[in-house]
N, C-alpha and C positions, 0 to 999 in steps of 0.2 A: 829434657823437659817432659815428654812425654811419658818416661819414668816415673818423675816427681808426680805428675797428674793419676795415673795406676796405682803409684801406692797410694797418696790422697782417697781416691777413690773405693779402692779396696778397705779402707780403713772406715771411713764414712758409711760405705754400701754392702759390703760383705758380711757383717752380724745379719741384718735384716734379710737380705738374701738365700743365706743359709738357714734360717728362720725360714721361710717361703719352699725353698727344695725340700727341707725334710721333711714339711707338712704334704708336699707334692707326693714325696714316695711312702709315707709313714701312715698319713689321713690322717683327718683332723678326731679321728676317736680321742678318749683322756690319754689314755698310752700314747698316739703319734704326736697330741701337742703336747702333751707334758716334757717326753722326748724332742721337740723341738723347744719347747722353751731352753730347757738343759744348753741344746746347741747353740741357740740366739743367747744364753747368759754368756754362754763360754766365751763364745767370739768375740763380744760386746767388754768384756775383762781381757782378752788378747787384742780388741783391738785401741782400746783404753794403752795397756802398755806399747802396743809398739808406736802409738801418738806420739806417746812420751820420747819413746828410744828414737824416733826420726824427728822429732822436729823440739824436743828438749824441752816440751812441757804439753799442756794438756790445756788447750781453753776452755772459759766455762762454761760455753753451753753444751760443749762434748760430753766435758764431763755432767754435769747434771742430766743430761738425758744417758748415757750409760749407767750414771749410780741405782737411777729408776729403775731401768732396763735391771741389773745386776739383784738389787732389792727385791723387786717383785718378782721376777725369776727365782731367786733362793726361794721365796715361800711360797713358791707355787710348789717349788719340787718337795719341798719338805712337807708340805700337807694335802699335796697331790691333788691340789684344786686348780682344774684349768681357769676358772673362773673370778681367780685373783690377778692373774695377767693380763685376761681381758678389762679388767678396772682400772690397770696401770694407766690406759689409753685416758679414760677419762680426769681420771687423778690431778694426771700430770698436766693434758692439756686444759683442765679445767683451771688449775692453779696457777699455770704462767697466765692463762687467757685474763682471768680476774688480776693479776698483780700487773700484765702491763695496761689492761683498760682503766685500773686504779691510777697508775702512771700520768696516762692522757688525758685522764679526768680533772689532775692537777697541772697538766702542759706540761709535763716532761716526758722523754722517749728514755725509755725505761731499758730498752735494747744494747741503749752506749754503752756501756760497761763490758757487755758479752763479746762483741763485735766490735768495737772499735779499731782493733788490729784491722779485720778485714775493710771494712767501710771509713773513708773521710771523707763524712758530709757533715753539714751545717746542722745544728738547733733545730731548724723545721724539719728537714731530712729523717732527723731520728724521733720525733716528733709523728710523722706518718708512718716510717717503719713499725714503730711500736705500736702505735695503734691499727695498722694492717694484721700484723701477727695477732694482736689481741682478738679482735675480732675473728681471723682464723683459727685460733685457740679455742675458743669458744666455742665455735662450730664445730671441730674438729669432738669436744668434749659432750656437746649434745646429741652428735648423730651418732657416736658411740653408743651412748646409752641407750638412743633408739633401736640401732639395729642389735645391740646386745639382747636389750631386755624382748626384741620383737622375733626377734627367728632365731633360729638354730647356728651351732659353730661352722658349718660348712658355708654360710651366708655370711658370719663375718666373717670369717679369713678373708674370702673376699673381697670384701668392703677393707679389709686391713691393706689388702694388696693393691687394692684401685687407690686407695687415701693416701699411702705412703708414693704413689706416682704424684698423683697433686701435690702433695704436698712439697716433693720436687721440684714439681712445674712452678708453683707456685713460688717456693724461694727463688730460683732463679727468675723469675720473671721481676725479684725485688730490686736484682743488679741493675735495670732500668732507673727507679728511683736515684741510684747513686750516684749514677751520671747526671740527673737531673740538680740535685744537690748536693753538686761534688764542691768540698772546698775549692779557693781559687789557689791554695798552694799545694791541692795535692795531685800527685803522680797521677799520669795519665794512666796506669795501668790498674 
């Protein structure tokens, strides 16, 4: 069990991770994040595949947030602008944030599709889910561009490094929800 949980883990937390060290020993100059983006594409394409190789497929929000990751990576390296990576943040969280508040705007939770494997809960359930992420999406998309556009790279790594713990925290603290609005036929686990 605690096997399966390590590789899980590694596979989820390891791109970003090694993303984080190599800016540790490298510095956030163009050179050490450009060389870290490099690292955070690679990983994020390794860990893409061994998704695949252990558990025989690749869900989709993995995959969509690694594609981004892999995308804006290549063109960062190829034109050697740190400053295309940093917009991935906004991009990305901008566009889910708007397509699930689009979602809830209409009452539907816009997340079932991505998750469903992991979470059985009800209509409302995914109904709040989607609209919690949207609203975190959003946020996540706006303070980006604040702290991008307001201070310097060493100020956002930072704020990259604090966001991605929240944003941690913050998904699991959604596994509460599930229990709240767990189907009545599904597994206690």
């Amino acid at each position: 069990m605690y096997k399966n949980i390590a590789i899980s883990w590694s596979i989820e937390f390891g791109p970003i991770i090694g993303f984080f060290l190599t800016l540790h020993f490298l510095g956030s100059t163009d050179k050490g994040f450009i060389t870290s983006v490099g690292i955070f594409t690679a990983l994020t394409a390794l860990a893409l595949l061994a998704s695949y190789i252990y558990e025989k497929r690749i869900a989709w929000f993995p995959l969509i947030a690694g594609a981004s990751v892999i995308f804006f990576g290549v063109i960062t390296l190829i034109f050697k602008n740190p400053d295309l990576f940093v917009i991935k943040d906004t991009l990305y969280n901008g566009i889910f944030g708007i397509f699930l508040l689009g979602g809830a705007l209409r009452g539907e939770g816009l997340l079932k599709p991505f998750f469903i494997a992991l979470f059985d809960i009800n209509d409302r359930g995914w109904y709040i889910l989607s609209l919690r992420w949207g609203v975190f999406f959003l946020f996540l998309a706006l303070s980006n561009e604040f702290v991008w556009h307001m201070y310097d790279r060493d100020v956002w790594v930072m704020y990259k490094f604090w966001i991605t713990i929240i944003t941690a925290i913050f998904g699991f603290y959604q596994i509460t929800l599930s229990k709240r609005y767990r189907n009545q036929t599904a597994s206690a686990w």
